[in-house]
N, C-alpha and C positions, 0 to 999 in steps of 0.2 A: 696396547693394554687389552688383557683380553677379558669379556665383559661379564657378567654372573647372572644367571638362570636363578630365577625363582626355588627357593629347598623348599619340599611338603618333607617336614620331618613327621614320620609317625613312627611313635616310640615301641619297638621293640619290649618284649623281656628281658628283664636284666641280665638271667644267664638261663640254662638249661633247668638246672635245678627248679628257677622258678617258673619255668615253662611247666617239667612235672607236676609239680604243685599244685598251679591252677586246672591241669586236664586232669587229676584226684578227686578235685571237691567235690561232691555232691552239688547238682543246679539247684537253684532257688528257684521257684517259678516268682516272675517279677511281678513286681504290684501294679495294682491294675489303678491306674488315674483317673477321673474324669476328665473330657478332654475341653478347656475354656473354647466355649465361642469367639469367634473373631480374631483381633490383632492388636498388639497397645498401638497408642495415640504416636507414640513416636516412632517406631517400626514403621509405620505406614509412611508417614510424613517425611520421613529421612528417604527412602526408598523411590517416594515421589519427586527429591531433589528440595523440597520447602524448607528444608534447613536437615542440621546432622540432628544425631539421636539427642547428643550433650544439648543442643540451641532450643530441639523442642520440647525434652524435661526441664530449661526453664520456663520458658513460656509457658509452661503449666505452672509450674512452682508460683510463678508472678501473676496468673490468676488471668492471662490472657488467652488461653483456651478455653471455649464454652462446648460443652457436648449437652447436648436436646436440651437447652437453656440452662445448667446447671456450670459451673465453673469442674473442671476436667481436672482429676486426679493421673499419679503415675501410672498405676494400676490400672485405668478404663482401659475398655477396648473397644475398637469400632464391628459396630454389628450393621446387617443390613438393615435399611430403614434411619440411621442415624444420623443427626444432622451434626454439622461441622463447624465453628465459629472460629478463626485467627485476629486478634487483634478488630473485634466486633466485624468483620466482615463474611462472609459465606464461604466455605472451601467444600469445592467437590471430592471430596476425598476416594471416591467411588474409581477412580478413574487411575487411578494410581496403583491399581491391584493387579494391574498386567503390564506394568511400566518394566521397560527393557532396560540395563543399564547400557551407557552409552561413556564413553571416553575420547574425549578431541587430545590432539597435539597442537595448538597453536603457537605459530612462530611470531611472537609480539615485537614489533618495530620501538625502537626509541619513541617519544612522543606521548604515548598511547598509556592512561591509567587504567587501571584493574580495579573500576568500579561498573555502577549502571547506569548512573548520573551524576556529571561533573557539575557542580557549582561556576569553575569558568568557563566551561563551555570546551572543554578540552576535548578529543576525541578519546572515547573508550574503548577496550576490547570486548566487549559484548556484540556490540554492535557489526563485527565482522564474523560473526559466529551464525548455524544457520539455524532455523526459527525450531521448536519443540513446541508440539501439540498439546503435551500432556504435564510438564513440569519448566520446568528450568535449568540453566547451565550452573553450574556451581564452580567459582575458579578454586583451585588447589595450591592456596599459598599465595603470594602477590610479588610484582616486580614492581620497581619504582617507575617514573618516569623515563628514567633515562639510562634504564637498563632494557637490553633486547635478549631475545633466545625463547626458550620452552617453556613454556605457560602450557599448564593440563587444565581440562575439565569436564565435569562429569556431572551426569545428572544423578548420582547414586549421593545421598548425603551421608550415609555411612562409610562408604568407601572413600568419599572424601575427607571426612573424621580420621580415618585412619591412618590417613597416608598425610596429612599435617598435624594430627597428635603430636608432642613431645618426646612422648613415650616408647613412641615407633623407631625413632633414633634412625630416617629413613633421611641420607645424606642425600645432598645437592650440592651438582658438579658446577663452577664459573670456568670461566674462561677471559682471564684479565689482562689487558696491557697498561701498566706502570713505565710511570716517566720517573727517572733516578734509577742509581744504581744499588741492589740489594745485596746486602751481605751475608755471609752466609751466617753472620750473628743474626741480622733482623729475623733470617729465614728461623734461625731456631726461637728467637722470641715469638713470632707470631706463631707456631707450633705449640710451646711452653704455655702461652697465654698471654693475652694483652688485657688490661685494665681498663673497661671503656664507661662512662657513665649511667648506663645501666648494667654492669657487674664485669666479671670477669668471662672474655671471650678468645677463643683461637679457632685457627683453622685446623681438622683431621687429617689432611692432605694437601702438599705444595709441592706442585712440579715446574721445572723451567720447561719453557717450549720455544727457546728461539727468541730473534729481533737482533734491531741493529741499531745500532745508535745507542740516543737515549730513551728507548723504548725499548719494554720485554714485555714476554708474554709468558702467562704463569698460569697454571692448572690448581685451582684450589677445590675445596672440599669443604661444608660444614653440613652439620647435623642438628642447626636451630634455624629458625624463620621470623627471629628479629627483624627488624626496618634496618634496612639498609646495612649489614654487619658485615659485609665481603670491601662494600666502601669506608668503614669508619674503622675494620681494624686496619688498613693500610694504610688510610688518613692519619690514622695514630701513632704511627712512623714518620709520619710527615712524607708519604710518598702522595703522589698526583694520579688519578684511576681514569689515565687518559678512554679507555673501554671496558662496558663489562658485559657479558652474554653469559645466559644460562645453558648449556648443554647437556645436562641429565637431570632428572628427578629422580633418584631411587635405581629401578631397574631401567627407565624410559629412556633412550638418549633423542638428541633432538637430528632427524631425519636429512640423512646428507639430500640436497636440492630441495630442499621444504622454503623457499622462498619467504620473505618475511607476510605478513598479514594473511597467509595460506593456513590450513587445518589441516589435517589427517587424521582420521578415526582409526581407532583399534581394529585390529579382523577380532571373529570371534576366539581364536585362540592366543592371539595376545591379550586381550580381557580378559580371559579365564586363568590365565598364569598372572594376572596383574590382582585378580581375586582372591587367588590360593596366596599369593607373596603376603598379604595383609591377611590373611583368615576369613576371607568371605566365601561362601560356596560360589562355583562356577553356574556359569548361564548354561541353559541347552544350545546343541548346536542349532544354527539358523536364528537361533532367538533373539537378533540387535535387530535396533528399529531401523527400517526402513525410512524413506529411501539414503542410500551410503552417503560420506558426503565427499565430494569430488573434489579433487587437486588439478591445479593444470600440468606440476611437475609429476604426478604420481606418485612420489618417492615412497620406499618401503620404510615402514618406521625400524627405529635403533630399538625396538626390545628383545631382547633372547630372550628364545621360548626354550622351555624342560626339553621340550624336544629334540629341535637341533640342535643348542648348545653353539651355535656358529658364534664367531667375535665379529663383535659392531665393527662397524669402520666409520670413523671418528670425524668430524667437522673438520674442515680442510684447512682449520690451525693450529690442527693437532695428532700426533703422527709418535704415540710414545706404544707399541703392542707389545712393547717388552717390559712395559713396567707392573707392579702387583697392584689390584682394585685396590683402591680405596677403604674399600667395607669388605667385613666379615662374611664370606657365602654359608657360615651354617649358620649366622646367624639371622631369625625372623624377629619382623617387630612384634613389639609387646604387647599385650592388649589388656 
């Protein structure tokens, strides 16, 4: 399967003609703005990793922002000198103005929830992640317990917004083995759609990958981040989800030899292709924080860059380069 580069589409002229056109007009000299001090409340805050832009225009709206003791509007901006209130408590917000963004690949084990504290005392993914000085990890999207594979995360709350938005229509790949035999009916119902008690759900993508017996393993696709919906549409078949592992987010695939509870950090130019895919500007070069974070397998991560354009090579239960992506490569998410 061979894997899809980031598109920066910038739009051309429609034809020549309108190309003449516009080098005709007389220039307008542009109007001249004043330029706002500072930066809004949520710009900063999302940027910091303290939530996305959507989490901290509520928390204004709900009157849990204070700026210099007054309750914090959409509109405010942080100026030098400004104090910071979340939830009556004190935020340094100062510190957040040279925050680098930063993206992990975590290979999450069975077991392990996608919180920061468990009530039973279960072990979390957080906690195998390595410490940040200046913000916090943000996961991107969640697994259940008892799913393993590609967990992202990042301290950028914007870039994490966008890349689990709705709207973005930014597919994730499983990788499942089913006990019982599928038909090639079930295969087109769960395509068509399956009916599940929160609405109607299917998968974008279903490929056989092999097995023996009564186990297969099947490559599936979806483009929503419901609880659990790779298990409950196949449950709703009445089939058995003896495994399920995630091996891509979007452009990201999960890193052949990345050992389970290991990390991998972006280089700077698979950040900066992982920035343009959502419409965030790129980082300068050099510019991810220090110090990197270290693997014991090293493995190179799965993302194709613009640049090479090379094909991933795919987790070792799966071996299909001749089949067509999943997803649309001219298409970008939505914003």
């Amino acid at each position: 399967m061979k894997t899809q580069a980031p598109v920066i589409n910038i739009k051309p002229y429609a034809d020549d003609k309108e190309s003449a056109d516009a080098s005709t007009q007389v220039a307008t000299p542009p109007k001249t703005e004043k330029k706002l001090e500072g930066e809004r409340i949520q710009k900063v805050l999302a940027r910091g990793g303290v939530g996305s832009r959507r989490e901290v225009e509520g928390w204004i709206t709900e009157g849990l922002i204070l700026l210099n003791g007054q309750a914090a509007s959409l509109g405010d901006r942080l100026k030098a000198g400004d104090e910071l209130f979340l939830k009556g408590r004190p935020l340094k917000w100062q510190k957040f103005g040279i925050q680098a963004t930063r993206v992990l690949i975590y290979h999450k084990p069975t077991g392990e929830v996608v919180t920061r504290k468990d009530p039973e005392d279960r072990p979390v993914v957080f906690k195998k992640l390595p410490k940040l000085q200046t913000s916090r990890w943000i996961a991107v999207g969640r697994l259940d317990i008892n799913t393993q594979g590609l967990l992202l995360f990042t301290n950028n709350g914007e870039l994490a917004n966008r890349l689990m938005h709705p709207s973005s229509e930014i597919d994730r790949e499983y990788a499942v083995r089913i006990l019982g035999e599928v038909t090639d009916a079930h295969l087109a119902q769960l395509k068509q759609g399956v009916k599940l008690e929160d609405g109607l759900a299917k998968f974008d993508d279903i490929q056989f990958n092999g097995g023996e017996g009564a186990n297969r393993w099947y490559h599936v696709t979806v483009k929503e981040g419901r609880n659990r919906l790779v298990r409950r549409l196949w449950e709703a078949l009445e089939f058995q989800v003896s495994r399920l592992m995630r091996v891509r987010y979007g452009p990201i695939f999960l890193p052949d030899g990345l050992s389970v509870r290991q990390t991998h950090e972006l280089t700077t130019r698979e950040l900066n292709d992982l920035l343009s895919f959502v419409g965030l500007p790129s980082e300068k070069p050099g510019n991810v924080s220090k110090p990197r974070v270290q693997t014991q397998a090293k493995p190179k991560s799965r993302f194709v860059t613009k640049q090479d354009g090379r094909e991933s090579r795919r987790p070792t239960e799966r071996n299909r380069a001749d089949k067509k992506p999943s997803y649309d490569k001219n298409k970008r998410p939505r914003r």
